[in-house]
N, C-alpha and C positions, 0 to 999 in steps of 0.2 A: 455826481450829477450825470455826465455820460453814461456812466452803469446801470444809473436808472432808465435814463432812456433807450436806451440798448434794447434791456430786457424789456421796458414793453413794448419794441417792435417786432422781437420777438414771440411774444405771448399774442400780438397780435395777425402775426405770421399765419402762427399758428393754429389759431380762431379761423380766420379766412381760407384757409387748407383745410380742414377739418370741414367747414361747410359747405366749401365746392364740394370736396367728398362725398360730402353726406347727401345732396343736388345730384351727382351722378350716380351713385348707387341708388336714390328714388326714378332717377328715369329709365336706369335699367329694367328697376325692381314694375314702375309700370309698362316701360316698351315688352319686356319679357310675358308677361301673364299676357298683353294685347295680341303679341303676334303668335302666341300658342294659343289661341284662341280663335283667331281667325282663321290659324290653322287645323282648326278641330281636334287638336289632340289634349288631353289630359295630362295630367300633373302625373299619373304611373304611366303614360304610354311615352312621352319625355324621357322619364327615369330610363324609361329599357330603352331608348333610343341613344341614349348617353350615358349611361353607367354612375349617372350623380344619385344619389340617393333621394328618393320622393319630398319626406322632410327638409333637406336642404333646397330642393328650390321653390317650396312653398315657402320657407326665408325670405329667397332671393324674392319672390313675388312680394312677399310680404312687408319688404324694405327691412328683413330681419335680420338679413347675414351679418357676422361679424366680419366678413372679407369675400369679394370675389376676385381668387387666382386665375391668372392667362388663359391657365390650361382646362379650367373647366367654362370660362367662356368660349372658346374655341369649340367644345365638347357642343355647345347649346349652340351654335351658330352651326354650325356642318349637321347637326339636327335638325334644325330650322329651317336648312336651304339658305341662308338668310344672308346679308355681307353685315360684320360685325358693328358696321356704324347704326343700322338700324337698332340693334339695341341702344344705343349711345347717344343720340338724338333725339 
């Protein structure tokens, strides 16, 4: 009986982690495409401003990425001028 209930506080951990995730990588995915946009740059003029590849952050926009690492948010904020909570918010 404990082992049952264990596990589904566990599976439900895990549901609720998974979907704040999934909530932060859509507000990236829309703060990101907003503020390159109000900053009049393009999805290739980004790319050479940061060395991400065009396709990956039409992802990122797209709410498609499988993962965004530190280092290429970092990459899109010191592009952007921007302090990294505006994406995040």
């Amino acid at each position: 009986m404990i082992n049952v209930i264990l596990s589904d506080v566990k599976t439900l951990e895990m549901y609720y982690m998974k979907r704040n995730k999934l909530k932060l990588l859509t507000r990236v995915a829309t703060n990101l495409k907003r503020i390159r946009e109000e900053k009049n740059l393009t999805i290739n003029e980004l790319s050479k401003k940061t060395g991400i590849n065009k396709n990956y952050l039409k992802k990122i926009e797209a709410d498609n990425a499988p993962r965004l690492c530190l280092s290429k948010v970092m990459k899109i904020v010191s592009a952007l001028d921007i302090d990294y909570k505006e994406l995040f918010t």
